[in-house]
C-alpha positions in Angstrom: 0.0 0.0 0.0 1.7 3.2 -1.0 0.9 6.6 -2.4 1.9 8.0 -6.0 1.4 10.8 -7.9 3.1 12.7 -10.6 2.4 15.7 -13.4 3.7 16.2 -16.8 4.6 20.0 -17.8 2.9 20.5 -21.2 4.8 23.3 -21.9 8.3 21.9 -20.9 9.4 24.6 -19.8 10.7 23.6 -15.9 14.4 22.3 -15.8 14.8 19.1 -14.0 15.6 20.8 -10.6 12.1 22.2 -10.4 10.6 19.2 -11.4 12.2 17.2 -8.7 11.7 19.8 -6.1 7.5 20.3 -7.0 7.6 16.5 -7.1 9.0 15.8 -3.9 6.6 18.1 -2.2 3.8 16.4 -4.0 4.7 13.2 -2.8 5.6 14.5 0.5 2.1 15.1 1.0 1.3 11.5 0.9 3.7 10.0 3.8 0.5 8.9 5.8 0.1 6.1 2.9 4.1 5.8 2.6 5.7 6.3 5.8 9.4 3.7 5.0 10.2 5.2 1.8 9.9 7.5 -1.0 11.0 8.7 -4.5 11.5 11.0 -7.2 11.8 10.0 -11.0 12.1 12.8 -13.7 12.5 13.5 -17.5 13.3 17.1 -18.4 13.1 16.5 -22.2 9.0 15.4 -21.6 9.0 17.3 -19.2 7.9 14.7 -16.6 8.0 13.6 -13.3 6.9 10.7 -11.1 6.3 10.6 -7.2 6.4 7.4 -4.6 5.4 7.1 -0.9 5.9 3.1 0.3 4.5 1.4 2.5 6.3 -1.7 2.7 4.6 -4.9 3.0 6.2 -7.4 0.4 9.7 -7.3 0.0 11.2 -4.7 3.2 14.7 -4.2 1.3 15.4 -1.3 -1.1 14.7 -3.5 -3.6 11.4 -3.0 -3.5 12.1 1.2 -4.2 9.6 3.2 -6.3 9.9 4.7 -9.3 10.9 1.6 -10.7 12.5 1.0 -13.9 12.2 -2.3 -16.2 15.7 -3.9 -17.3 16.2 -2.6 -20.3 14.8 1.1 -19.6 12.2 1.6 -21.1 9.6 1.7 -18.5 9.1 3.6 -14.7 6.4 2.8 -12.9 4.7 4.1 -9.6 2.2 1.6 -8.2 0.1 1.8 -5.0 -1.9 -1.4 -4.0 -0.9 -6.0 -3.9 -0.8 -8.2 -6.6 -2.2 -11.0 -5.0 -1.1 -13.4 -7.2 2.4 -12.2 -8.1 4.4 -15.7 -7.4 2.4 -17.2 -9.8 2.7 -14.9 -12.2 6.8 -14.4 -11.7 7.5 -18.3 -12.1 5.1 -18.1 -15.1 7.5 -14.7 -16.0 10.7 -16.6 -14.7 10.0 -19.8 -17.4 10.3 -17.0 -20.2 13.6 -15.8 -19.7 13.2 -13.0 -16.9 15.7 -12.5 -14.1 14.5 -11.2 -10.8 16.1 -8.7 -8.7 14.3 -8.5 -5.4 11.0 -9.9 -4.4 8.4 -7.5 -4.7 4.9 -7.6 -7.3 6.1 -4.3 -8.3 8.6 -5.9 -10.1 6.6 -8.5 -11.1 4.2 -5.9 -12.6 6.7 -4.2 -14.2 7.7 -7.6 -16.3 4.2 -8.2 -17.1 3.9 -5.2 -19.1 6.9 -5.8 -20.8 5.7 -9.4 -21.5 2.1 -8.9 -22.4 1.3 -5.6 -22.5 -1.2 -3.2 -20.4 -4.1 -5.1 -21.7 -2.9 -8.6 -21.1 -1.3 -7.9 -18.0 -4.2 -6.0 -16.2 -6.3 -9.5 -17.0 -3.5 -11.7 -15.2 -3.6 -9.5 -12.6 -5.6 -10.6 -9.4 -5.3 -7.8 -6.6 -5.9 -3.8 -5.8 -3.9 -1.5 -7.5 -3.7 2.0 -9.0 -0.4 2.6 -11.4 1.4 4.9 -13.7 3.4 3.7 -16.2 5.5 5.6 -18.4 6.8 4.1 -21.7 9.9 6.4 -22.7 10.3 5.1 -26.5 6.7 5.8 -26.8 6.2 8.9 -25.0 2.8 8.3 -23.7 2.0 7.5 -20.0 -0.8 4.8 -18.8 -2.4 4.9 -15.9 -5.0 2.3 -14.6 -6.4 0.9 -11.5 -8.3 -2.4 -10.5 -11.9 -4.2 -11.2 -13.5 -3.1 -8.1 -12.1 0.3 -7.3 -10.1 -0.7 -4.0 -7.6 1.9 -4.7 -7.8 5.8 -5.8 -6.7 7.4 -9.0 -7.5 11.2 -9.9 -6.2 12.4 -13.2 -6.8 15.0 -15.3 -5.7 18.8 -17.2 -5.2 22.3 -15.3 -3.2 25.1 -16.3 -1.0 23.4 -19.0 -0.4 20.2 -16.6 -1.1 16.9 -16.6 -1.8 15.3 -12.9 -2.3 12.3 -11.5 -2.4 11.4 -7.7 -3.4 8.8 -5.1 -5.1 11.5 -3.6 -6.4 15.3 -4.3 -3.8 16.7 -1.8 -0.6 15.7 -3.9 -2.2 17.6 -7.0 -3.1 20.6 -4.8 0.6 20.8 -3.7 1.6 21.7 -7.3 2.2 25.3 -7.3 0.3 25.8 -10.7 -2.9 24.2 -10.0 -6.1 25.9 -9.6 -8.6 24.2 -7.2 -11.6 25.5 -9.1 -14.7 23.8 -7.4 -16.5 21.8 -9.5 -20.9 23.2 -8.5 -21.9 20.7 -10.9 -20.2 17.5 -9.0 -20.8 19.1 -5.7 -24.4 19.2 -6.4 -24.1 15.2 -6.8 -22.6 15.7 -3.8 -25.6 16.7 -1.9 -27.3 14.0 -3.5 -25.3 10.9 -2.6 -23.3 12.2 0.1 -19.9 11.1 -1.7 -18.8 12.5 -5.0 -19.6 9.5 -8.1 -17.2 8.9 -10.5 -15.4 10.1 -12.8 -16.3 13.2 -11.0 -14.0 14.9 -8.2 -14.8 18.1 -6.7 -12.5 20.1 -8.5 -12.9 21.4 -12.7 -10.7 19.3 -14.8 -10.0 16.3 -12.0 -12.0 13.1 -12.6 -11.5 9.7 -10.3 -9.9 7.0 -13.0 -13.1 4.6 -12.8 -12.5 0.6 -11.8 -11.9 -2.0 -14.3 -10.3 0.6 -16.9 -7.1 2.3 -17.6 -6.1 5.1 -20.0 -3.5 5.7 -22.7 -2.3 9.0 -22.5 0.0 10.7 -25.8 2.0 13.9 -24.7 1.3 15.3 -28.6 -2.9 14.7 -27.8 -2.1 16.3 -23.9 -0.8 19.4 -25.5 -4.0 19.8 -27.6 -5.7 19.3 -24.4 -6.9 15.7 -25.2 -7.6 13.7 -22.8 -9.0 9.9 -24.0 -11.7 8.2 -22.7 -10.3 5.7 -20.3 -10.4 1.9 -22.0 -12.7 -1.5 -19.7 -10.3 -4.2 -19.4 -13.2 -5.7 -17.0 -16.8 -4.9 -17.1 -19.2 -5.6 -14.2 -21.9 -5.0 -16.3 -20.8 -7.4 -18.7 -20.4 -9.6 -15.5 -23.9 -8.9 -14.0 -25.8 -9.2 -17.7 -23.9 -12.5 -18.7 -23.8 -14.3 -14.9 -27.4 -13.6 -14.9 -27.9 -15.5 -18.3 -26.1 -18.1 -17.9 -26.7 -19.0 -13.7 -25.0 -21.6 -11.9 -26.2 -25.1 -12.6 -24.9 -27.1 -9.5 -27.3 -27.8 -6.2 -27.4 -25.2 -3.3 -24.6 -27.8 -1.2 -22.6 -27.5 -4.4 -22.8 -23.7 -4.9 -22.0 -23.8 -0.8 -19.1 -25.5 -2.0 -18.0 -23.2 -5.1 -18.4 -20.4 -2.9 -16.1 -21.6 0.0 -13.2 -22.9 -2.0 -13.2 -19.3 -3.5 -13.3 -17.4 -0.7 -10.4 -19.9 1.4 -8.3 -19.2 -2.1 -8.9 -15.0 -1.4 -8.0 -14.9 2.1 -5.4 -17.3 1.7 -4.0 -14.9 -1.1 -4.8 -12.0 0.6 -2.7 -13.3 4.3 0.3 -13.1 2.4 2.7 -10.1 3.9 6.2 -9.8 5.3 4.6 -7.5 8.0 1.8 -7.8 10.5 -1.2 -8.9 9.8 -4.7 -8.6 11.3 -8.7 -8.1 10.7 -11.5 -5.5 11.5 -14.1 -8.0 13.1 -17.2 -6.3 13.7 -19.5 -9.8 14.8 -21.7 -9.2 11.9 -21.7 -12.2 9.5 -19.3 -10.7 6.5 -16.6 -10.2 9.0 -16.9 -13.1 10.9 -16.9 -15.1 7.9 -13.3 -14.0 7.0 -12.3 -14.0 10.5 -13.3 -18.1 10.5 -11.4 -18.6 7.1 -8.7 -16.7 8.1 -8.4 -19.0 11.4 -8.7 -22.3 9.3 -6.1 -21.2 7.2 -3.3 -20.1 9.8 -1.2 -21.4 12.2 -0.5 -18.5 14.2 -3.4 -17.2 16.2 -5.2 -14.1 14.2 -5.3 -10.8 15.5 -9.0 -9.5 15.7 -9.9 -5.6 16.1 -13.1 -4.1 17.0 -14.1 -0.4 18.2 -17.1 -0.8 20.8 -19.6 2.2 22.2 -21.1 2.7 25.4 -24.2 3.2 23.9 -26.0 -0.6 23.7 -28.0 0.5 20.9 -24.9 1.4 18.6 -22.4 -1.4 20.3 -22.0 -4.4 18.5 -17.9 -5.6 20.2 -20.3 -7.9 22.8 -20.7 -9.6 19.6 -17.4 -9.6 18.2 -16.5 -11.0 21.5 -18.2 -13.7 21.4 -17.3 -14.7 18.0 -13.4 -13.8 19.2 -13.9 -16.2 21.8 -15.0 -19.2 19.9 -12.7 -19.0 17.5 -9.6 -18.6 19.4 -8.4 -15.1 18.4 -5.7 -12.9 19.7 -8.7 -9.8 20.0 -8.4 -6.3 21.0 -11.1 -4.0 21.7 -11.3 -0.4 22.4 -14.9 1.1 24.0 -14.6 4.8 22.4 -17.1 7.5 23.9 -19.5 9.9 22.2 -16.5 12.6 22.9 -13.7 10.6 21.4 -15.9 9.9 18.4 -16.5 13.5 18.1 -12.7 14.6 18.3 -12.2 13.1 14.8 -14.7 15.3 13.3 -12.1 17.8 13.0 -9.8 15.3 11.0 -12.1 14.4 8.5 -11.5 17.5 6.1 -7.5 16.4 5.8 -8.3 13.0 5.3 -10.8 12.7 2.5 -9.7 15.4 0.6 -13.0 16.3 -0.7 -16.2 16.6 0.8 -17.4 12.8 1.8 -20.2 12.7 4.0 -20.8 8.5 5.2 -20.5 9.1 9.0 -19.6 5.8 9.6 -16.2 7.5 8.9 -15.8 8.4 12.2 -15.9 4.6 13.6 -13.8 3.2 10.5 -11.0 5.7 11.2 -11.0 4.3 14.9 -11.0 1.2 14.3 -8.3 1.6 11.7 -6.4 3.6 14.6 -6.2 0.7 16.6 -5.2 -1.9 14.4 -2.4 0.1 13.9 -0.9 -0.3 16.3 -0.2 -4.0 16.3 -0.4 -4.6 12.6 0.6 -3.1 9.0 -2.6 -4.6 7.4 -6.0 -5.7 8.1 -8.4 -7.6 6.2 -11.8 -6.4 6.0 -15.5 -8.1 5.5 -16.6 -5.4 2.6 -18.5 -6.3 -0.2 -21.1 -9.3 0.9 -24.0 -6.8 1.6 -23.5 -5.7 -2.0 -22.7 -9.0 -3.8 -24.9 -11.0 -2.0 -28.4 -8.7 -1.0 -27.5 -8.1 2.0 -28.6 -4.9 2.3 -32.2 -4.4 4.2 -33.3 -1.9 1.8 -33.3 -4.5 -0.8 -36.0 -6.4 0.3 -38.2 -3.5 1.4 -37.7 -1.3 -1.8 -38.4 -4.6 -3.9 -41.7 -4.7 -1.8 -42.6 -1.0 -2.0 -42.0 -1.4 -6.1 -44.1 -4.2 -6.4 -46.9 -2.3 -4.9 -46.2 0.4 -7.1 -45.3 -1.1 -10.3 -48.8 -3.6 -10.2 -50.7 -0.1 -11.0 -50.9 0.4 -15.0 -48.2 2.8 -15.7 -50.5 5.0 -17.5 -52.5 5.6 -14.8 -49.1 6.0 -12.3 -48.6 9.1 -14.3 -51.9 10.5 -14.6 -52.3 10.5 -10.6 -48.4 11.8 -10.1 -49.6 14.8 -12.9 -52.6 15.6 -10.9 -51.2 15.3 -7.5 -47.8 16.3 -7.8 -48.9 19.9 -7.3 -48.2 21.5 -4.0 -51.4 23.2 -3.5 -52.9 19.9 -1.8 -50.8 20.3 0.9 -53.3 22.8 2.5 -55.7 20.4 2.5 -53.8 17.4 4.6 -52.6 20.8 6.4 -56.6 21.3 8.0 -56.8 17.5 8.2 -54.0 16.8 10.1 -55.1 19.7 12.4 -58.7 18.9 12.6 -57.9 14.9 13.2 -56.3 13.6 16.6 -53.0 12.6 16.3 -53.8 8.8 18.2 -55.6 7.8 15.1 -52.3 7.7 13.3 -52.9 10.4 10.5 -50.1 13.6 10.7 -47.7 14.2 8.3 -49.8 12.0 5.9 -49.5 15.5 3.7 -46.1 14.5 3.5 -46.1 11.8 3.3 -49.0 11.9 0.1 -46.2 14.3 -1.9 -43.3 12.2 -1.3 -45.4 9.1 -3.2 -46.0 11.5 -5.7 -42.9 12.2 -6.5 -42.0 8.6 -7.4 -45.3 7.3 -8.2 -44.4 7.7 -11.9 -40.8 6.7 -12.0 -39.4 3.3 -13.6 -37.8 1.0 -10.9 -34.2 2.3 -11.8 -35.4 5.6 -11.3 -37.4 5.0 -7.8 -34.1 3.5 -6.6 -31.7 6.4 -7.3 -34.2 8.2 -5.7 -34.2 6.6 -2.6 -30.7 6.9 -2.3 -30.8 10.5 -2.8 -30.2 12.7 0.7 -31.4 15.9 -1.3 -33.7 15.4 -3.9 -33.4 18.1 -6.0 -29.6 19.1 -5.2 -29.4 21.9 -8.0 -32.2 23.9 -6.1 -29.6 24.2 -3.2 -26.4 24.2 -5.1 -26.3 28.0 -6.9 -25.6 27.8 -10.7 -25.2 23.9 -11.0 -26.2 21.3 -13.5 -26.1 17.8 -11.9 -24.6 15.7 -14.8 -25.9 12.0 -15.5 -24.0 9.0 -13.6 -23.9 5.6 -13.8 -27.0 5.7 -11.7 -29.1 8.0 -13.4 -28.4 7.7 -17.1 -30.3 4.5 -18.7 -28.1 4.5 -21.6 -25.5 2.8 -18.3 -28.2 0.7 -17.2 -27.6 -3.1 -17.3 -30.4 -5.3 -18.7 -31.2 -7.3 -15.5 -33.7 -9.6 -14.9 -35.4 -8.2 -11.5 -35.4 -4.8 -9.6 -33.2 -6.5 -6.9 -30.7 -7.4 -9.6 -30.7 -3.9 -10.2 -30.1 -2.7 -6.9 -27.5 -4.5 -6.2 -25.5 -3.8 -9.2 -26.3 0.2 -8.6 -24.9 -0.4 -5.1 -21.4 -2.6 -6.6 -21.0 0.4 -9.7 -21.0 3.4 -7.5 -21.8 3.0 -3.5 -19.1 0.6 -3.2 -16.7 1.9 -4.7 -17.3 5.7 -4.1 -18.2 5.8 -0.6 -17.4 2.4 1.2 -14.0 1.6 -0.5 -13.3 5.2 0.0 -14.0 5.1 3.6 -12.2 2.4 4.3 -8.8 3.4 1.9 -8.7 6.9 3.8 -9.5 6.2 7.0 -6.9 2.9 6.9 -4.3 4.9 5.4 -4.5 8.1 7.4 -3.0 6.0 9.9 -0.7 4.2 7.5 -2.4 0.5 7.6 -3.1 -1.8 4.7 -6.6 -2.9 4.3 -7.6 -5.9 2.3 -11.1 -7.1 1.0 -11.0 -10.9 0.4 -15.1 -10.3 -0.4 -13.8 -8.3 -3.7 -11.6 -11.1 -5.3 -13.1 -10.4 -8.7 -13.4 -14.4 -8.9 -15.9 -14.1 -6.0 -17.7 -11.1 -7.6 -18.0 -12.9 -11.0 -19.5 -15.9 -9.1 -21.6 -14.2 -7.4 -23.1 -12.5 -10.3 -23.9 -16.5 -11.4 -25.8 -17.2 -8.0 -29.3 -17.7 -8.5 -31.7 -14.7 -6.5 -32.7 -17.6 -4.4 -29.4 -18.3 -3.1 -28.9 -14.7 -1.7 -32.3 -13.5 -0.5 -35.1 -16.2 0.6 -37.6 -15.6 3.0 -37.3 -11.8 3.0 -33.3 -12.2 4.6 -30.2 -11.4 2.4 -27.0 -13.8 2.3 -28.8 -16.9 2.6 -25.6 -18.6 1.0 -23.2 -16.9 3.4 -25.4 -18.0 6.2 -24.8 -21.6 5.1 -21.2 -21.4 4.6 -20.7 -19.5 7.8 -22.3 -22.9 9.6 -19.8 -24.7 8.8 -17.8 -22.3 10.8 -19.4 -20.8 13.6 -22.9 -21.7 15.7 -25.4 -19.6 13.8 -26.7 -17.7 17.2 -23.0 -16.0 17.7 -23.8 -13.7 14.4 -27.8 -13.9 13.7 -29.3 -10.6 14.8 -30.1 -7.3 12.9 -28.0 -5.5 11.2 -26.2 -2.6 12.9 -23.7 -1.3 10.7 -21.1 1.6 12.0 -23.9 3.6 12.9 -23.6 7.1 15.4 -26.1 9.1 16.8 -24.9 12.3 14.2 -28.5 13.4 14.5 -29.1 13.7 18.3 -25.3 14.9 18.5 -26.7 17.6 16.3 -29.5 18.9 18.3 -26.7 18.6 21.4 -22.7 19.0 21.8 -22.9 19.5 17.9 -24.9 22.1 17.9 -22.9 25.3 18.1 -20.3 23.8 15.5 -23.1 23.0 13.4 -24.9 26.3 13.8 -21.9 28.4 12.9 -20.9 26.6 9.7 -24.8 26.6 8.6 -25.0 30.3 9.3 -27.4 31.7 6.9 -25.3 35.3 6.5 -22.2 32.6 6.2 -23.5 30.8 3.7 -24.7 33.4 1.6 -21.4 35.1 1.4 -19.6 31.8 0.2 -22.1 31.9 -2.9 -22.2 28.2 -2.8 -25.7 27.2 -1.6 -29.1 28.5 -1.4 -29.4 29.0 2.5 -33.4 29.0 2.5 -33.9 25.1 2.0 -30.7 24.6 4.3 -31.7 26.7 7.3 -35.2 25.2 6.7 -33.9 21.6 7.5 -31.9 22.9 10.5 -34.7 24.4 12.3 -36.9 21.6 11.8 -34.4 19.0 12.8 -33.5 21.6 15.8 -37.5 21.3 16.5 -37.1 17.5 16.2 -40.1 17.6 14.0 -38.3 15.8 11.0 -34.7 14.1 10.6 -32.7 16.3 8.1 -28.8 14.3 9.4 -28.1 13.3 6.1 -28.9 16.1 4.1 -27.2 18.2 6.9 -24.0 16.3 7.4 -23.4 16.4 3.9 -23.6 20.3 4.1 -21.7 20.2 7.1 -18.8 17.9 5.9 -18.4 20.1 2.6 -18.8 23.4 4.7 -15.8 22.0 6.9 -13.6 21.0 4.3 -14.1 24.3 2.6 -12.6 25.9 5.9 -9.6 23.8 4.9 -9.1 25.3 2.0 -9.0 28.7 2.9 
C-alpha cells in the first residue's frame, strides 16, 4: 500500500531541478500512505515527473524502491496497491527468460507489461492497485487501477499540466494548479453524500473509474486531449452474462463453489512480510473472513473491534463472542461519544473532498487501533452488496411491487394531478382537525413524497431513494447535476429483477465511491493496509452467477453466506439485525454539535460563500432543531463540505 502521484509539464518549460523539487513536495504530501520510503523520477526533455510514498509490506529491502525502472529502460512505474497473485505470475515470467532482482509484485508488474502488454497484463492481474506507467520510447503514459475500485486514481488537465495522484492533496501541492470547485459534482454531492465517478470536486480532475485504464499521448495532452479511459473488466458485462447463464450445480454445491473461492482469497490475501490482522465487527461478513482466516493459519489471528457505550450502537459484545470461539488474539477499544466527536475535525484532511458517510468516524478508529499492532487488516466489505444483504433491498423490492402492479399509464396520470403543492393545505386542515392517536399527521407529507415517485421506472425510484437531497441543483447555486452511472439508462444493465438492479447500482458506484473510499482513507491516514478478500473479482463474477434464491429467501439477504458460515461458527453467535457503523450524528446535532453545526450553517455565512441556497438549508436545521423531521443526512453532507471548505482557505 503506497501513495503516487506525478504531473507532466505540457509546456516543458521547468528544468529538471524544479521538477524534482514540486515532485518531492507532491509526494511528501502523501507519507501517511508511505511512511518507510519515498521517490522521485524525472525526465526534463517530456517534461515529466513521477512521485512514490511506500509502505512496505512485500519485499522490506530497497529493492522494493519506487519509481521503478524495467531492465532494459524503457519503462518507470509508480504503483500503489498487492498483486495477490504475483508468485504465480513471476514463475510463469521466470519460465520465459526474466531474471529477478528482489521480491516484490512491483517488479513482477513491471515484467508483465513488458511481457504482455497493459491489456494482457491488467487480465492476469488478481489484486488492488492504482499505477502509472511511463513508456519512454513511446512517449505516452498509462495509468489504470483495479476491477472493483479498492484503490484511488485522480487524473486529469489544469493550467497546462497533466496530474495524477493517489489523492487530491498531492495535486493541490503543485504550485500551478487551480482548485476551481466543480458546483456541478458538488451538487451530486448533496445527492449521494460522496462524489460519483469520474467526477471529483475540482474542474478538470476526474476519479480514474474501476476495471479501466487510460492511454495517454503527450502530442494529444498538449492539444488538451484527454482519452476516454479503456474496460479491461466490465461488471456489467459480469452482471448481464452471470445472470444469463446461472449456476447449474445444487445449493450444497454452490456452498461449496463459494467456499473454495473465498479460502483461495483470504489465503492470497494473508500473504505479507509485516503484520497482519482483521477488523471484526461480529456481523456475518466479518466473521466469515475471521473463520477462514483462522482455518487457514497457524498463528493465532489478530481481531480488532471499536465498541460504544451506547447498547443501541455497540456491536464488540458480539465480536467477543465470536473472538472467543474462535480462538483469536482480540483487541477492543470502547470509544465515547466525545472521542468519536474529536475526529470530526480530522475528517476535512483525510478525505480530501467533501465525503459525507459518517460511519467514517468509527472506520477511522478502528483503523487507529489496528495500527498499532499490525501493517494490514483484512476487512468483511462487499457481501452486503454481492450477495443482497442490504435491508433496503428487500423492502424497496416490496414497496416497487406495490407500485409497479398499478398500470403505468394511470401512475402518471395521478403523479400529474397530484404532484402539485397546492394539496398540501388540505392534509394541512386534516391533520389539524384529526387527533394525532388515530395515526394520520404528516400524511401531507407523506401523500407528496409518493408523488414524487409514483411515476418513475424501478431504476429511477431507486436512485431516488438513495438520494439525501432530492433536488440538489435547487440548493447548489448555478449547477447542473450531470448524468451518472445511476441516473443515465443508456449505463443501465439489462437485468432480470429490480433487486438485480439494486445490487449492481450499489457494486457500480456506492461501493466503490463511498465504502472503499471510507475504508482506503481512513486505513491509510494511519498508514495501515486494508484488504477485501469479499472483492476477489473471482468471488464477484461468481456471485453474479448465483441464483436470486441463493442470496435473499424468506425476506433475509446472504442466505448462502449464512450456510457457509455454519460450517464455521454456531449460527446464534452472528444472527441478529444489522447494525452497521452507525452514530447518533442526528441527536449529536441537536446537542454537543450544535454550536459547530450552527456556525458553519450560518445563513449570512453561507450566503457570502455563494455556494448554496441558505433558505432550504436553514429550513432543514430548524426543523431538525424542533425535532419535527430528521434532516442528518442532508445536513452532514452540508456540514462535511462546509468543513472542508474551511480547509481550503
Amino acid at each position: 500500500m503506497c501513495g503516487i502521484t506525478g504531473f507532466i509539464d505540457l509546456q516543458r518549460q521547468m528544468p529538471a531541478a524544479v521538477l524534482t523539487e514540486i515532485a518531492e513536495n507532491m509526494t511528501a504530501s502523501l507519507l501517511h500512505r508511505g511512511p518507510d520510503d519515498s521517490g522521485v523520477w524525472v525526465d526534463e526533455s517530456a517534461g515529466i515527473a513521477l512521485g512514490h510514498r511506500r509502505l512496505s509490506i512485500i519485499d522490506l529491502s530497497p529493492q522494493g524502491h519506487q519509481p521503478m525502472i524495467s531492465g532494459h529502460g524503457r519503462f518507470v512505474l509508480v504503483f500503489n496497491g498487492e498483486i495477490y497473485n504475483f508468485k504465480m505470475l513471476q514463475n510463469e515470467l521466470a519460465q520465459k527468460g526474466f531474471k529477478f532482482q528482489g521480491k516484490s509484485d512491483t517488479e513482477v508488474m513491471l515484467a508483465s507489461f513488458v511481457q504482455w502488454g497493459i491489456i494482457g497484463s491488467l487480465r492476469r492481474f488478481n489484486g488492488m492497485f492504482a499505477f502509472a506507467l511511463w513508456d519512454q520510447a513511446e512517449r505516452k503514459l498509462f495509468i489504470g487501477r483495479d476491477r472493483m475500485g479498492e484503490k484511488p486514481l485522480y487524473y486529469g488537465l489544469n493550467n497546462h499540466f497533466f496530474f495524477f495522484s493517489s489523492e487530491l492533496k498531492a495535486i493541490c501541492k503543485h504550485p500551478y494548479f487551480s482548485p476551481d470547485i466543480d458546483r456541478n459534482a458538488l451538487a451530486l454531492y448533496l445527492r449521494y453524500n460522496y462524489i460519483p465517478a469520474p467526477f471529483s470536486i475540482y474542474k478538470g480532475i476526474c476519479k480514474l473509474p474501476p476495471g479501466t485504464f487510460d492511454e495517454l499521448t503527450l502530442s494529444r495532452l498538449r492539444y488538451g486531449q484527454v482519452a476516454e479511459p479503456m474496460l479491461y473488466w466490465s461488471l456489467r458485462e459480469i452482471a448481464e452474462q452471470g445472470t444469463k447463464n446461472p449456476f447449474q450445480g445444487s445449493e450444497l454445491e454452490a456452498v461449496d463453489a463459494l467456499e473454495e473461492l473465498l479460502r483461495e482469497a483470504v489465503k492470497e490475501q494473508m500473504v505479507a512480510d509485516v503484520p497482519l490482522g482483521v477488523f471484526l465487527s461480529g456481523g456475518l461478513d466479518s466473521s466469515m473472513i475471521v473463520a477462514i482466516m483462522r482455518a487457514q493459519s497457524h498463528n493465532s489471528v489478530k481481531t480488532f473491534t471499536i465498541g460504544f457505550h451506547e447498547k443501541e450502537f455497540n456491536e464488540a459484545i458480539f465480536a467477543r463472542g465470536v473472538a472467543e470461539y474462535l480462538g483469536t488474539d482480540h483487541t477492543e477499544l470502547y470509544v465515547t461519544p466525545g472521542e468519536s466527536m474529536a475526529v470530526i475535525s480530522k475528517l476535512p484532511s483525510l478525505y480530501d473532498e467533501p465525503f459525507a458517510d459518517s460511519s467514517q468516524i468509527p472506520t477511522f478508529l478502528i483503523a487507529e487501533l489496528a495500527k498499532f499492532q499490525v501493517t494490514v487488516a483484512l476487512s468483511g466489505d462487499g457481501g452486503d452488496e454481492l450477495f443482497g444483504g442490504y435491508g433496503r433491498y428487500v423492502g424497496m423490492e416490496e414497496i416497487w411491487n406495490k407500485i409497479g402492479a398499478i398500470p403505468l399509464f394511470l401512475r402518471k396520470n395521478l403523479a400529474k394531478h397530484f404532484k402539485n403543492k397546492s394539496w398540501a393545505w388540505v392534509w394541512g386542515i386534516l391533520e389539524a382537525l384529526i387527533p394525532e392517536k388515530m395515526g394520520i399527521r404528516r400524511y401531507g407529507q407523506k401523500f407528496q413524497t409518493l408523488m414524487q415517485f409514483l411515476d418513475m421506472s424501478p431504476d429511477e425510484f431507486y436512485c431516488w431513494v438513495l438520494s439525501s437531497w432530492k433536488q440538489p441543483s435547487s440548493v447548489v447555486i448555478d449547477s447542473q447535476e450531470p448524468l451518472t452511472a445511476l441516473s443515465n439508462p443508456k449505463q443501465w444493465p439489462e437485468l432480470p429483477s429490480f433487486l438485480h438492479q439494486m445490487m449492481y447500482f450499489d457494486m457500480k458506484s456506492y461501493l466503490p465511491d463511498d465504502i472503499l473510499v471510507k475504508v482506503d482513507r481512513a486505513a491509510m491516514g494511519v498508514s495501515l493496509e486494508t484488504r477485501v478478500p469479499m472483492l476477489d473479482h473471482r468471488v464477484v463474477e461468481f456471485s453474479w452467477k448465483l441464483p436470486l434464491s441463493l442470496k435473499v429467501r424468506n425476506g433475509k439477504g446472504k442466505w448462502i453466506l449464512r450456510q457457509l458460515l455454519d460450517r464455521y461458527l454456531p449460527r446464534q453467535l452472528v444472527e441478529r439485525s444489522k447494525m452497521g457503523f452507525e452514530l447518533p450524528i442526528g441527536q449529536w446535532l441537536r446537542g454537543p454539535l450544535r454550536e459547530w453545526a450552527e456556525n458553519l450553517l450560518d445563513e449570512e455565512h453561507l450566503r457570502l460563500e455563494g455556494f448554496f441556497n441558505p433558505a432550504p438549508i436553514r429550513q432543514n436545521w430548524q426543523e431538525h432543531l424542533s425535532g419535527n423531521r430528521d434532516w442528518e443526512s442532508c445536513l452532514w453532507g452540508i456540514l462535511m463540505f462546509e468543513a472542508w471548505l474551511e480547509t481550503q482557505k
